[in-house]
N, C-alpha and C positions, 0 to 999 in steps of 0.2 A: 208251238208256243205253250208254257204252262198254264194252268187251269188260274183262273180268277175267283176270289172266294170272299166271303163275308159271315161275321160270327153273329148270330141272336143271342142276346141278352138280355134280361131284366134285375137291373141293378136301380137302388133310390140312392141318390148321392146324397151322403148324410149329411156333409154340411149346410145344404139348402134343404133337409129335411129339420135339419134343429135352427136353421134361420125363420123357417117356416111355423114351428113351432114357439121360438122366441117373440115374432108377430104378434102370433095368437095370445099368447100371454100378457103383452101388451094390450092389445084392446080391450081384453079382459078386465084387465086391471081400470082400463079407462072407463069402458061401458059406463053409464048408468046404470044400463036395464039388468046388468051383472052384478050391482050392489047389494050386498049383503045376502045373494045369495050362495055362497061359498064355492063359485067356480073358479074349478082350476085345470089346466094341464099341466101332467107331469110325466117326463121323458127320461126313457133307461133306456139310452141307445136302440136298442131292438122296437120297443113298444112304448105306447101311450097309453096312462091312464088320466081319464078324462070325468071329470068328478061336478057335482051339482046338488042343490036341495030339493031338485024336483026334477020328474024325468023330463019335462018340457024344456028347462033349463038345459039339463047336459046334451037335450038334443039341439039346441040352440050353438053350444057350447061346439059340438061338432061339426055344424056347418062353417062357425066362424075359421075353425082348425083348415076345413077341405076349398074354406076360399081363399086360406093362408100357403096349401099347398097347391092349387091351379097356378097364385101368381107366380108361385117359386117354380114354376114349369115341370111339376111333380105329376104326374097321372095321379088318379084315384084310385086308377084299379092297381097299384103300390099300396094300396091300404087297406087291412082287415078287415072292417071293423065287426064288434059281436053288438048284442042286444043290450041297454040300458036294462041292469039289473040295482034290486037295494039294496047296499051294504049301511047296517046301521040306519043312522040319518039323515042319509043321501044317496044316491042314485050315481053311478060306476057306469064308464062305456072301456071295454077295453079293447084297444088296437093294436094293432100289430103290420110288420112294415115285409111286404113282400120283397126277398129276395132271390133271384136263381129261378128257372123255370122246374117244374114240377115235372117227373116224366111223365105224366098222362099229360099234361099240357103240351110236352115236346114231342110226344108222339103223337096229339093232334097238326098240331103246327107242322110236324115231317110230312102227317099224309095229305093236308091240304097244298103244300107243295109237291109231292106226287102227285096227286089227283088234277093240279089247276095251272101249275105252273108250266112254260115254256120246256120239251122234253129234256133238254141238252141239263137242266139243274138238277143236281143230286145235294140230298143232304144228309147230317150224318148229325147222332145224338151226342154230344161230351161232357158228361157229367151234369151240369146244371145250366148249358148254354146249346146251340144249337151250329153248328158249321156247316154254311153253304157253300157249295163248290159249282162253276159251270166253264166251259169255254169262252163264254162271251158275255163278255160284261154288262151287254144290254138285256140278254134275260136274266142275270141277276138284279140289276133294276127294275125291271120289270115285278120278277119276285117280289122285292122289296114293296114296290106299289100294292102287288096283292093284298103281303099280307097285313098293310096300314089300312086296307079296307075294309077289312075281315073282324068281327067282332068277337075278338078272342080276349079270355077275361085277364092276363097277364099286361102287362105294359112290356112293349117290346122296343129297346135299342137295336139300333145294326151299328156295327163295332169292326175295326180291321179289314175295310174295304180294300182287297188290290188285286 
């Protein structure tokens, strides 16, 4: 019987990341507590700049953003973000939208499956994803459960299960 296999990924599906951002802008806009102090989100595909008169604001500003991507079933850890700094008159947060695993990240994720996993799994690096392979498809489940327990700082899909 041929080997059973499964791809790791970390991909943010954009449309529900600019649905998620479209939200945020909305209550934005609605807020009270947001008036008049010139908060905004602004989305250039890859990244967000996340803007305010005050740093308490755009820290504000950011949560309302990452309870706009929980509900849109977005990880966090899909998301940059740096330090509120001043530009000007206001206060800048800027974000950025992880995509593709990092090779030090897939080469943690490889040896935590060496090291923990069921022996029959091998896994193999490809580019920006990760391909597991095993004879049986319950220790590739298996796997799977691992590494959903594992606190590893990427957001991880399993993709092409057969």
């Amino acid at each position: 019987m041929a080997d059973s296999s499964f791809d790791i990924v970390s991909k943010v599906d954009q449309m529900e990341a600019e649905n998620a951002v479209n939200q945020a802008q909305k209550e934005l806009a609605q807020r009270y507590d947001f008036k008049g102090v010139g908060a905004s989100v602004e989305w250039t595909g890859e990244s967000l700049l996340l803007k305010a008169s005050a740093e308490e604001r755009v820290k504000a500003v950011l949560e309302v953003l990452e309870a706009k991507f929980i509900k849109r079933g977005i990880s966090l850890r899909s998301l940059d973000a740096g330090e509120p700094f001043p530009s000007g008159k206001e206060y800048r947060i800027e974000i950025s939208l992880k995509n593709g695993i990092s090779s030090e990240d897939a080469k943690k994720i490889s040896k935590i499956i060496r090291d923990e996993a069921p022996k029959s799994v091998k896994s193999q690096i490809q580019g920006d994803e990760l391909r597991v392979q095993s004879k049986s498809r319950d220790d590739l489940q298996a796997t799977m459960a691992l590494l959903k327990g594992k606190d590893i700082e990427v957001a991880l899909q399993f993709v092409n299960f057969r």
